[in-house]
C-alpha positions, 0 to 999 in steps of 0.5 A: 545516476547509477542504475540502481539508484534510476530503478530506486527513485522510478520506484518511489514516483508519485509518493509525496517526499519526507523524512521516511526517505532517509530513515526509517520512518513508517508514520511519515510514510503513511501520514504523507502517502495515506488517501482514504478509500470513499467507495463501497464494498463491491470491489470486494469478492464473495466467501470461497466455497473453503471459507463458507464451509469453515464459517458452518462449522 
């Protein structure tokens, strides 16, 4: 295996396979590689100062 095809597969480890390998297939993609997020918004960071100034606006 060449070098560019060992660095194009390390980057597809750990997507389930399918049609959007061989072609251009976005749907198939994300119907086979798509998980739901269960958790709340407290990852999430608060407003910046820019964005709470353009909301009082």
């Amino acid at each position: 295996m060449s070098e560019l095809n060992e660095k194009l597969a390390t980057a597809w480890e750990g997507f389930t396979k399918g049609d959007w390998q061989n072609e251009v297939n976005v749907r198939d993609f994300i119907q086979k590689n798509y998980t739901p997020y269960e958790g709340d918004e407290s990852f999430l960071a608060g407003a910046t100062e820019a964005t709470t100034t353009l909301w009082t606006k």
